[in-house]
C-alpha positions in Angstrom: 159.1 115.4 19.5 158.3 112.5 17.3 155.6 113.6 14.6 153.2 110.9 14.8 152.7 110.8 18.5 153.0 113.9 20.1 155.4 111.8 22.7 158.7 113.4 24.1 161.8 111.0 23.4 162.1 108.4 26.7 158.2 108.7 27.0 156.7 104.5 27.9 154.9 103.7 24.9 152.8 101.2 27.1 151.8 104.3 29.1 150.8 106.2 26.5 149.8 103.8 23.8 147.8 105.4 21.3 148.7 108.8 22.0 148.8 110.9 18.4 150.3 114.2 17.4 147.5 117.0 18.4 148.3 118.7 15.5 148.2 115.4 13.4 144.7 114.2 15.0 143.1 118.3 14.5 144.5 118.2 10.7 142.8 114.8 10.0 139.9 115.7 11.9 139.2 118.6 10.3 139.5 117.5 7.1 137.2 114.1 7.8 134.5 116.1 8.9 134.6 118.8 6.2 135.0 121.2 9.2 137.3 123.6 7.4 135.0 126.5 7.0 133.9 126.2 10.8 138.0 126.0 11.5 138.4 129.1 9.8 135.7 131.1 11.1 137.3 130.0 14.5 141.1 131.3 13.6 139.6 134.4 12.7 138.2 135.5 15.6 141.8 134.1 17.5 143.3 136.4 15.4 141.2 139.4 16.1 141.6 138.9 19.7 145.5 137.8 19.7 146.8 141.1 20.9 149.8 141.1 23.5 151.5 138.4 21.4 150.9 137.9 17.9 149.5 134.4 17.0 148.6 133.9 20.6 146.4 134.3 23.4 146.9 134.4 26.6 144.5 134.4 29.7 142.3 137.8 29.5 142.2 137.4 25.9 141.1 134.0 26.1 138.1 134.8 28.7 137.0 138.1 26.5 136.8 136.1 23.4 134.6 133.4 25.3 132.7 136.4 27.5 131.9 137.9 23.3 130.8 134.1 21.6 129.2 132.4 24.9 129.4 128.8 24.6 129.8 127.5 28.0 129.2 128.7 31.5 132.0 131.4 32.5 133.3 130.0 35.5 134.5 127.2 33.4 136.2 129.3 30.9 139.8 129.4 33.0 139.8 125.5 33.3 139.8 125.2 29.4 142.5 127.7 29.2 144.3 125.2 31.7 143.2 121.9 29.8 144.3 123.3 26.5 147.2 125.3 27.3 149.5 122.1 26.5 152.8 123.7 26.9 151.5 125.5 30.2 153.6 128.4 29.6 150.2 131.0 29.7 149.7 131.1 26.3 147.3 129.3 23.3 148.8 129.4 20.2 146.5 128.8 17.2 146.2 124.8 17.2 145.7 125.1 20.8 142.3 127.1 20.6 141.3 125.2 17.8 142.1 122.0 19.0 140.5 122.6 21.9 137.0 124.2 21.4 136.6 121.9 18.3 137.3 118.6 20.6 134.7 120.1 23.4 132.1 121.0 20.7 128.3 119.3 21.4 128.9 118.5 17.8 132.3 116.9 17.9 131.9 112.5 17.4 133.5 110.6 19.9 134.0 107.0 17.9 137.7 106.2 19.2 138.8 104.8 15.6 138.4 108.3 14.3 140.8 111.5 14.9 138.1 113.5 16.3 137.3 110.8 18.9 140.9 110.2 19.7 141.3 114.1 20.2 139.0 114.1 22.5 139.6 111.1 24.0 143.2 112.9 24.9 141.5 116.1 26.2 139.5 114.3 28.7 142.3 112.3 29.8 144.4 115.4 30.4 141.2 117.0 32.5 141.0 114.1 34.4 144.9 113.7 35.3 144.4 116.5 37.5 148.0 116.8 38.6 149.5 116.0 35.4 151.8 113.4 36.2 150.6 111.5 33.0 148.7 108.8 34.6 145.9 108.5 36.8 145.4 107.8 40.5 142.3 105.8 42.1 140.8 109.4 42.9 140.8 110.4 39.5 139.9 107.3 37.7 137.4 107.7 41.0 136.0 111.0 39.8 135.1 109.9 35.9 133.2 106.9 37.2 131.6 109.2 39.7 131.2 111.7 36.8 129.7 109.0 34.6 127.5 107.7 36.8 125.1 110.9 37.2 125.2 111.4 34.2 123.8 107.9 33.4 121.1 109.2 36.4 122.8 106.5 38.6 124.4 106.2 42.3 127.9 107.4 42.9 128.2 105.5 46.0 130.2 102.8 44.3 132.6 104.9 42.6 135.9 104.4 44.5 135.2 100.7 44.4 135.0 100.2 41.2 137.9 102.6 40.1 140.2 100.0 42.4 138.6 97.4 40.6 139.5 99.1 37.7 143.2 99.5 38.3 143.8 96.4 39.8 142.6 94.7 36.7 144.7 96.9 34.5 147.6 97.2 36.8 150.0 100.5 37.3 151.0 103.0 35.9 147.2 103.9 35.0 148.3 105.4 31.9 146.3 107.0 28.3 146.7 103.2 27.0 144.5 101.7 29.7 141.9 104.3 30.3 141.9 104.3 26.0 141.5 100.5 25.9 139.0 100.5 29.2 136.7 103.3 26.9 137.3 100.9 23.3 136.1 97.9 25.1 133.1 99.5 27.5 134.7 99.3 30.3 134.3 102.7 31.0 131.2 103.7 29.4 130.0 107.4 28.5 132.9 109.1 27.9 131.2 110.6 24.9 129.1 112.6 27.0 132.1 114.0 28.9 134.1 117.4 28.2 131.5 119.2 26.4 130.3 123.1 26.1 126.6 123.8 25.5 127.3 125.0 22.2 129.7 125.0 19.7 131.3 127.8 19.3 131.6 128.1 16.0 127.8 128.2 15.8 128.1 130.7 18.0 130.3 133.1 16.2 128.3 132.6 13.0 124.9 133.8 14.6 127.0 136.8 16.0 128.5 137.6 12.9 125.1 137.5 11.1 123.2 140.0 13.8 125.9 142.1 13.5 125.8 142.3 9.9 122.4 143.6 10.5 123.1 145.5 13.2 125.8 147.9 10.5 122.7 147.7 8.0 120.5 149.6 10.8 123.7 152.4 11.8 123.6 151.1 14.7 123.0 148.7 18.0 119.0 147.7 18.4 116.5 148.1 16.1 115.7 151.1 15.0 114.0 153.5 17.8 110.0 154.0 17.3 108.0 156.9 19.2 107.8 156.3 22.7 111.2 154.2 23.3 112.5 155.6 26.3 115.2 157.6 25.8 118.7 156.8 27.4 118.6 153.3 27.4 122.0 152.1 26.8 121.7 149.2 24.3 124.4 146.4 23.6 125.0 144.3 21.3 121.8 142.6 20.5 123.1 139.0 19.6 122.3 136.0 21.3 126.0 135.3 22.6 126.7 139.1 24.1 128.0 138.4 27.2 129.2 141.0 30.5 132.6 142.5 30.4 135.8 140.6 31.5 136.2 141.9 34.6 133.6 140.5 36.7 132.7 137.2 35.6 136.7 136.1 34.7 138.0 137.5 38.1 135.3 135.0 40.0 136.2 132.1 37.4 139.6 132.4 38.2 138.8 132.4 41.9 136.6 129.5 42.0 137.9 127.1 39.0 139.8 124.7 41.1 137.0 124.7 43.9 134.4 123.7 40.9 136.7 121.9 37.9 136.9 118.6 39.9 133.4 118.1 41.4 130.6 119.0 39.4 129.8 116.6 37.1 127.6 118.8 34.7 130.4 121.3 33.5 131.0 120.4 30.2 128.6 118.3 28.5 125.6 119.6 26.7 122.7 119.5 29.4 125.3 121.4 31.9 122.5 123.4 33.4 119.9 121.1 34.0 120.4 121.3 37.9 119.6 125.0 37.4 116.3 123.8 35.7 115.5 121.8 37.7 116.1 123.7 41.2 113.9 127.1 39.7 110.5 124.5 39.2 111.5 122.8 42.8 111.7 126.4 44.3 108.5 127.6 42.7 106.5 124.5 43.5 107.6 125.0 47.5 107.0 128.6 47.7 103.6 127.9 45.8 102.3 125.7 48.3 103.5 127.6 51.3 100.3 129.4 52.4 102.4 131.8 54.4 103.9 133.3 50.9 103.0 136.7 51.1 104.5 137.2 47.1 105.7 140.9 48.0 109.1 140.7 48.5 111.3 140.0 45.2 112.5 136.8 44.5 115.3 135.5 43.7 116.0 132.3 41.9 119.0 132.8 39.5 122.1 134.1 39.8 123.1 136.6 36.8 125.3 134.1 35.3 123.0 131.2 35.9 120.1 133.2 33.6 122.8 133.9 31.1 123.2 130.2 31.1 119.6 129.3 31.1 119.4 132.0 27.7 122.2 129.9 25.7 120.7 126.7 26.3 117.2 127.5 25.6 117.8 128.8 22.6 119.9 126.0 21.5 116.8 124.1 21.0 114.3 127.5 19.9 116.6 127.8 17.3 115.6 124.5 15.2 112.5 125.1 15.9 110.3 126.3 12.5 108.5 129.8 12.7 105.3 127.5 12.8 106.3 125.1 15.2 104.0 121.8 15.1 102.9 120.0 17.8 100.7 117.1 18.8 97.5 116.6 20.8 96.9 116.3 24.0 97.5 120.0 24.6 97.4 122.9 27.4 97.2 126.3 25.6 97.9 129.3 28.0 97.1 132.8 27.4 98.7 136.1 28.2 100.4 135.9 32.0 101.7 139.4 31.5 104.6 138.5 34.7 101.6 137.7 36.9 103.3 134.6 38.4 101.2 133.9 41.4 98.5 133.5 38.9 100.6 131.0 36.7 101.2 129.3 39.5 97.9 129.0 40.9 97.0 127.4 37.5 99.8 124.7 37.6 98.7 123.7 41.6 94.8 124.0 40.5 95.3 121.4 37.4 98.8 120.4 36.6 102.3 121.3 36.5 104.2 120.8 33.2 106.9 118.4 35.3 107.8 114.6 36.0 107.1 114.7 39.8 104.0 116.6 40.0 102.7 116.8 36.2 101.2 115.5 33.3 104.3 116.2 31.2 104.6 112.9 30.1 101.0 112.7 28.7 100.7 116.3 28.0 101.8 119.0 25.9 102.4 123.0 27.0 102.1 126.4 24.7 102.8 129.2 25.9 100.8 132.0 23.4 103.3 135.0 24.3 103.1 138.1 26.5 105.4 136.5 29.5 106.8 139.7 30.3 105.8 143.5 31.2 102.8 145.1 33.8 103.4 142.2 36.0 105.9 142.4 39.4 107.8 139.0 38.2 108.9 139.3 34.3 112.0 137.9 35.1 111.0 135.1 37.1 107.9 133.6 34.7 110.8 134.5 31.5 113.4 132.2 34.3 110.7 129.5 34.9 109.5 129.1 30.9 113.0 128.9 30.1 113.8 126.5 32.8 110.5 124.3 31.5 111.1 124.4 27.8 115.0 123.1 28.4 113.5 120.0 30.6 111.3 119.5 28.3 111.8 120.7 24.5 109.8 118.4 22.9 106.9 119.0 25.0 106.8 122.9 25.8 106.4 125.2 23.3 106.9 129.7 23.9 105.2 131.3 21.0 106.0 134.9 20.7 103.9 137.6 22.1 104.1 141.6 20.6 105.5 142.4 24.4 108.4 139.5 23.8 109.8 143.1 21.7 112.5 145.7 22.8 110.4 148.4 21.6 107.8 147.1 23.8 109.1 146.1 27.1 111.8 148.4 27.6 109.0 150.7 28.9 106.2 148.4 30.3 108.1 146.6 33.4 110.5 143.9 32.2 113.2 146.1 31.7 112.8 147.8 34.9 112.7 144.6 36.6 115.7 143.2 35.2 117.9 146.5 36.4 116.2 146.2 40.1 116.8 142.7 40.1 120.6 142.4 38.4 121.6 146.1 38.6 121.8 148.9 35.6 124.7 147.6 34.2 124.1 143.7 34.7 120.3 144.3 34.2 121.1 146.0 30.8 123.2 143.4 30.1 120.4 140.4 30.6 117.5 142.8 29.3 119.4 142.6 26.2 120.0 138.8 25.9 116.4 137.7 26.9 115.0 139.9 24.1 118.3 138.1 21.8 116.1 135.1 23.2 113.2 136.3 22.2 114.2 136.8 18.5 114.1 132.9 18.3 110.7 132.0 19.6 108.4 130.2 17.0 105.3 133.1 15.4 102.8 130.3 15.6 102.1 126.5 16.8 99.8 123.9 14.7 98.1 122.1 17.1 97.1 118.3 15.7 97.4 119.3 12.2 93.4 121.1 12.9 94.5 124.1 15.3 96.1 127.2 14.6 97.5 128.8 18.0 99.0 132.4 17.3 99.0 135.4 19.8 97.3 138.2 18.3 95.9 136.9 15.2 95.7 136.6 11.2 95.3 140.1 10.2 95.2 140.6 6.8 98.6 139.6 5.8 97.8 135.6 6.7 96.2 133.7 3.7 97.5 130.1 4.6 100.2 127.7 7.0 103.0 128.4 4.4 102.9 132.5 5.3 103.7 131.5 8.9 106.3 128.9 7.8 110.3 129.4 7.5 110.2 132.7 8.3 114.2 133.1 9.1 115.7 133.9 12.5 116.2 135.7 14.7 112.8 137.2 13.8 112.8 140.7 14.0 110.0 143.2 14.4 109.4 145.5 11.9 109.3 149.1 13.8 106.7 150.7 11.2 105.1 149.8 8.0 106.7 151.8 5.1 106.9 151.0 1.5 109.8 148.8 2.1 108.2 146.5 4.6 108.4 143.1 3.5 105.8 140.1 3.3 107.3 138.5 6.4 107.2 141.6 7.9 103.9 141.7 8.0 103.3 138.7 8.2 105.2 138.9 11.8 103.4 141.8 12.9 99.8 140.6 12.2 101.2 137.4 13.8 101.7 139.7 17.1 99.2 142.6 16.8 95.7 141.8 15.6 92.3 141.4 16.6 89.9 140.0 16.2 86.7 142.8 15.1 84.1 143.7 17.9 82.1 140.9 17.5 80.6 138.2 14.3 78.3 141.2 12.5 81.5 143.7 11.9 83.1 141.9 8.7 86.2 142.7 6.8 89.3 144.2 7.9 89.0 147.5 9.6 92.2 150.0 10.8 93.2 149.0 14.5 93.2 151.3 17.6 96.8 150.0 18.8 98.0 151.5 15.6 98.7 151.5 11.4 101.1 148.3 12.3 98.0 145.8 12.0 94.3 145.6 12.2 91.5 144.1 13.1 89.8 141.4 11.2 86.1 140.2 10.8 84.5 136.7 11.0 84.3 136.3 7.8 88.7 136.2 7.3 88.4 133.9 10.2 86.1 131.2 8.1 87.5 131.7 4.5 91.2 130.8 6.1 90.2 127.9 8.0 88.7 126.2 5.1 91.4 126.8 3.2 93.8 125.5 5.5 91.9 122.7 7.0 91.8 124.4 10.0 89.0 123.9 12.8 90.3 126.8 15.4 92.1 129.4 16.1 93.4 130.0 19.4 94.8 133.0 20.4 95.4 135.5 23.5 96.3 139.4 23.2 93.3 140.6 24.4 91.6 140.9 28.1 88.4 139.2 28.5 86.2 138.6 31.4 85.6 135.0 31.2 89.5 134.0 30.9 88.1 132.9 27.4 85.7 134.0 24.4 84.5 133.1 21.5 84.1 134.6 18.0 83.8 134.2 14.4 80.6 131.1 15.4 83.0 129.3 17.4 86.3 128.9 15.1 88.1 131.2 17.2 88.7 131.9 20.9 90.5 134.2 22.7 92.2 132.7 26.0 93.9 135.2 28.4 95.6 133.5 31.3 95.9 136.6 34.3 93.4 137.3 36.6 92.4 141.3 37.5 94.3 142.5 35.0 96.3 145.2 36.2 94.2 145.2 38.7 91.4 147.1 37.2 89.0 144.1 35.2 88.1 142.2 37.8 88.6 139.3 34.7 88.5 135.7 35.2 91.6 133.7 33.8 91.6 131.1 31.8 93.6 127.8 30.1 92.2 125.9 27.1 93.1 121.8 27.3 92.6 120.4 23.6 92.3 116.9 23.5 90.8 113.8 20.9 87.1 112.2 22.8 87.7 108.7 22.5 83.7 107.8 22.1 83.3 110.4 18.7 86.3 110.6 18.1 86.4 114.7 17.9 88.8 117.0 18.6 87.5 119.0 21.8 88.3 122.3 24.0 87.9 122.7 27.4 88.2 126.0 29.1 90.0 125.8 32.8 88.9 128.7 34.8 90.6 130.8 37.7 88.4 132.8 39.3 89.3 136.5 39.9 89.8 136.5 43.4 89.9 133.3 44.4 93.0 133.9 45.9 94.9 137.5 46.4 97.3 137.9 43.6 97.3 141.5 43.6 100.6 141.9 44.1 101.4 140.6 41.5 100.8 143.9 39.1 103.1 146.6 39.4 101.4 149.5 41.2 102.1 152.3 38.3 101.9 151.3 34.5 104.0 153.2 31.7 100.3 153.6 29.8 96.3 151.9 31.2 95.6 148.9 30.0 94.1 147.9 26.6 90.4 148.3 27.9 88.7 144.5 27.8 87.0 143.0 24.6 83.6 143.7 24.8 81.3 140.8 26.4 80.1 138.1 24.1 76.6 138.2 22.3 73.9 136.1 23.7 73.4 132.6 23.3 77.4 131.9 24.2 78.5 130.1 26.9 79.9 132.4 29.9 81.2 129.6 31.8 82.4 126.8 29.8 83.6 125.9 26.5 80.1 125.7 24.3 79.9 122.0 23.0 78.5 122.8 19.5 82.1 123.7 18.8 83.6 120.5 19.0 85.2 119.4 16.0 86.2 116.5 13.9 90.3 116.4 13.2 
C-alpha cells in the first residue's frame, strides 16, 4: 500500500485522485488543529473498552462505548461501525475509531485544502458509495443531492435529474476525483454539513469523566441522600451522556441500520433531531385545538430513544449558556407550570405560541422561571415540549432552573413516577436520571434588558449583586444541606431556587424560612437596596402560589408570577404570564400581566390525584391599594 495515498497497487489514479493515506490525513490533522489532548482522551477510552482483542474493537464493544459517551442517536451507531471499519474484517483498530469519530465531530472543519477536510471528505464518499465498488452510481450521487437539498430547506424533487446531469458532465467511472473536484468547485454544495454526530465525543467523554470525578468525591452515584428521599431508588450514573445498556438499543440498530442509513437525511449532521422537534409542537398544537381532547389518557409523543436524543441536543446549547443567562426585550416570562400542560397550552392558544407558524417567535422572546416538573399528570411531556422549543429556538427560549428541576426533589413529587409509567422501571430510571443530568445545566437566573432580574425563588440573603449569579460552573449542583462547608455558590444556588419573598412590604429583614434552614425569606427592604445597586428595576420570580396568577411586593420592584391554574386542585388560583416590553411613546420598560382564569376551561386533570406532601399553602393576598387584576401602571419603569 503506497504511503501517501492509502491506494492499493493497480488502483486508477484518475478514479481516485486525491485520495491520502488515513493515517497520513488523521496524523496531520491532528496536529494542525492542536487536537492531541482530545485524541488522547479518545484512545483512552478505546483502550478501556478493547477487550476481546487487544488494540481493537469490535461490534458490541463499539456500541457500549457509544451507549456510555452518547454522541449521536443509537440506531446510527452500527452504520459508523460499518463506514469506519475500512478493512471490513469486524474489527476498529485504534486509527479506525479515531479517525472516524474525529472526521464526524460537529467541530471537525471541512475546508478541502486541509487534512481534516480531506478526511472527511473520504468518509462521506465511503458512506455514500453504498455498495462499495469505489465509485458512485446515479442513485447515490442521487441520494447526496437529495440529502443536500433538505438540508438547504429545499425540494428534492429534482434530485435524480441533476445527479445525471452531474455524471454526464463528469463522465464514468464517478469516482473520489470527481465528486472531490464537484465539492472544491461548488458543484456540489453543503457537503460540510454532511456526516456529522450531535456532539463530539470527545466533549462528551470529558463531561463524563468530570461528573464522575465528583461522583468518587461523594462515595457514590447521586448526590448525597437528604431526609425524605425515597428509599430504593436505583440511581445510575448521573452524567449527561449515561445511556441504556447494550442490549436493547444495539439489537434494534443492528436491525434497522440498512432500512434507515440511506434515507434519512438528518442522521449525522448536528441539528439531526430537529424533525423530532418539530413533530412534538405540531402534535401539541393539534391535540390543543381538538375540543374533543378529554387530556386523561397518557400521551405519548417520544419514543425512549427519541427523549434521549432530545436530552443531548438540548444541552448542547444549555451548556454555553452563563449561570445568568442575558437576554433581550421583548419578553414572555412564565411562572411555575408544575406538569400542568393543558394549562401551558391554554396560554400558548390564548396569546401565542413560541413557534414560526403560529407564534411570535420571531419578534418575541420566552423564559421559562423553573418548576416544569412534579404534582402535575404530564412532567415528561412539558420537560419533552421545553426541550423540543429551546432546540428550535436557542437564541430565543430560555429554561431557568426551578428547586423541583432537583433529584432530591422530584424523585418523590411525580416526575419520577411518570417517567417509570411512561418508559418502564428500568428505561424510566434510566431517562429520570438524564433529564435531571439535563437539569444540572439550566442557567440560575436571566437578565432581562439589562433592567430585569428573572430568578425562581428569589435573592435570599446570599445575593448582593449580578456577579454572585454569574459563572457559577456546571453542571450546577444542589447543595443537600447547609453545613460549615457549604460554599458561596452553594448558597448562592439555593437562595437562587428556595426563597421568598416575606409576608408582605411591613415585615423587613431576613427571617428563617418554613420550607427549611436551606434559605429564607427576605423583606422589602433586600429587595430595594439590591436593585439600586444593580441598576435593577424588577425582579420577577415564581415559586410561590398566588391567586391572581401574579403579585406584587417590595412597592412594586418585585412580582411573583405563577403560571398553573387550581393548583393541585385546591386554590382555586388564577394563572398568570408577564410580557415585558419597551412603550414606544415614553419610552419605559413596561409589564403586562396575561391572565388565565381558574376555570375557564377544565384542566383538572391535569394534577395528579394523590400528592407525596399538600401544597405550599398560597402567599397571602396583597394589601390594599394593589391592583387584583392587572399589572398596576405606577410601576412602569425607565430602562
Amino acid at each position: 500500500m503506497a504511503s501517501h495515498t492509502g491506494l492499493q497497487d493497480g488502483y486508477s489514479t484518475t478514479q481516485w485522485g486525491p485520495w491520502k493515506s488515513h493515517s497520513l490525513l488523521l496524523q496531520t490533522a491532528i496536529s494542525e488543529l492542536g487536537w492531541s489532548a482530545q485524541a488522547q482522551r479518545a484512545i483512552r477510552v478505546f483502550k478501556a473498552y478493547s477487550h476481546s482483542r487487544a488494540g481493537f474493537l469490535n461490534r458490541d464493544e463499539f456500541t457500549q462505548l457509544n451507549e456510555q459517551y452518547r454522541c449521536c442517536g443509537q440506531q446510527y451507531v452500527p452504520v459508523f461501525f460499518d463506514l469506519f471499519d475500512r478493512n471490513q474484517d469486524g474489527f476498529l483498530n485504534e486509527s479506525d475509531f479515531l479517525g472516524g469519530m474525529l472526521a464526524v465531530s460537529p467541530h471537525a472543519p471541512h475546508q478541502l485544502d486541509s487534512a481534516m477536510g480531506q478526511l472527511r471528505m473520504q468518509f462521506i464518499f465511503l458512506y455514500y458509495d453504498s455498495n462499495r465498488n469505489g465509485k458512485f452510481e446515479v442513485d447515490e450521487i442521487a441520494k447526496i443531492q437529495e440529502h443536500l437539498q433538505q438540508l438547504a430547506g429545499q425540494p428534492t424533487d429534482g434530485a435524480e435529474r441533476e445527479a445525471i446531469a452531474l455524471m454526464s458532465r463528469y463522465g464514468e467511472p464517478f469516482g473520489f476525483a470527481f465528486f472531490f473536484d464537484a465539492a472544491q468547485k461548488g458543484i456540489l454544495n453543503g457537503t460540510e454539513k454532511l456526516l456529522r454526530t450531535s456532539r463530539d465525543i470527545t466533549e462528551v467523554i470529558q463531561e463524563t469523566e468530570a461528573v464522575q470525578a465528583q461522583v468518587t468525591q461523594w462515595g457514590g452515584y447521586g448526590r448525597p441522600q437528604a431526609a425524605g428521599h425515597r428509599a430504593g431508588v436505583v440511581h445510575g450514573n448521573p452524567s449527561v451522556i449515561d445511556a441504556p445498556g447494550a442490549g436493547t438499543f444495539a439489537e434494534k440498530a443492528r436491525q434497522d441500520a440498512n432500512r434507515m442509513q440511506r434515507s434519512d437525511p438528518h442522521s449525522f449532521y448536528s441539528s439531526s433531531a430537529k424533525s423530532t422537534e418539530l413533530r412534538v409542537v405540531r402534535r401539541l398544537m393539534e391535540l390543543s385545538n381538538n375540543p374533543a381532547m378529554s387530556w386523561v389518557a397518557p400521551l405519548d409523543l417520544v419514543s425512549a430513544e427519541e427523549l434521549y436524543a432530545l436530552c443531548d441536543s438540548v444541552v448542547a446549547h444549555l451548556r454555553h449558556e452563563d449561570s445568568l443567562v442575558d437576554v433581550p426585550l421583548p419578553c414572555r416570562v412564565y411562572g411555575d407550570i408544575h406538569g400542568q400542560l393543558p394549562d401551558l397550552l391554554q396560554f400558548f392558544n390564548a396569546f401565542s405560541w413560541p413557534d414560526k407558524r403560529r407564534g411570535d417567535i420571531f419578534s418575541m422572546n420566552y423564559i421559562f422561571l423553573g418548576d416544569f416538573v412534579d404534582r402535575g399528570a404530564f412532567s415528561v411531556d412539558v420537560v419533552t415540549l421545553l426541550f423540543s422549543l429551546k432546540i428550535l429556538y436557542p437564541k430565543k427560549v430560555f429554561l431557568v432552573r426551578g428547586n423541583h428541576e432537583d433529584r432530591l426533589m422530584n424523585v418523590n413529587y411525580g416526575f419520577h413516577a411518570d417517567c417509570v409509567a411512561k418508559f418502564g422501571q428500568l428505561e424510566g430510571e434510566r431517562l429520570w436520571e438524564r433529564m435531571n443530568d439535563v437539569f444540572e445545566f439550566l442557567p440560575i437566573a436571566a437578565h432581562v434588558g439589562k433592567v430585569i432580574l428573572c430568578i425562581h425563588g428569589g435573592i435570599g440573603d446570599s445575593i448582593s449583586s449580578l456577579g454572585d449569579l454569574r459563572n457559577i460552573p456546571k453542571p450546577i449542583q444542589v447543595a443537600a444541606e447547609l453545613d460549615a462547608q457549604t460554599t458561596k455558590s452553594e448558597r448562592v444556588v439555593l437562595d437562587a431556587l428556595w426563597s421568598d419573598p416575606t409576608d408582605n412590604d411591613h415585615v423587613l429583614g431576613v427571617h428563617d424560612s418554613p420550607r427549611g434552614q436551606n434559605t429564607c425569606r427576605f423583606g422589602p427592604d433586600r429587595v430595594l437596596e439590591f436593585n439600586k445597586k444593580n441598576n435593577i428595576k424588577l425582579i420577577i420570580r415564581a415559586h410561590e402560589c398566588v391567586q391572581a396568577g401574579y403579585e406584587y411586593f417590595a412597592g412594586g420592584q418585585l412580582l411573583t408570577v405563577f403560571s398553573a391554574t387550581n393548583y393541585c386542585n385546591q386554590y382555586q388560583n388564577d394563572g398568570a404570564m408577564v410580557v415585558l416590553v419597551h412603550d414606544e411613546v415614553t419610552g419605559e420598560v413596561v409589564e403586562h400581566a396575561q391572565v388565565i382564569r381558574s376555570g375557564q376551561t377544565d384542566t383538572s386533570s391535569g394534577w395528579n390525584t394523590s400528592q407525596f406532601r399538600a401544597p405550599s399553602p398560597m402567599r397571602r393576598a396583597p394589601e390594599a391599594g394593589y391592583e387584583a387584576g392587572g399589572a398596576d401602571p405606577r410601576f412602569a419603569f425607565r430602562p
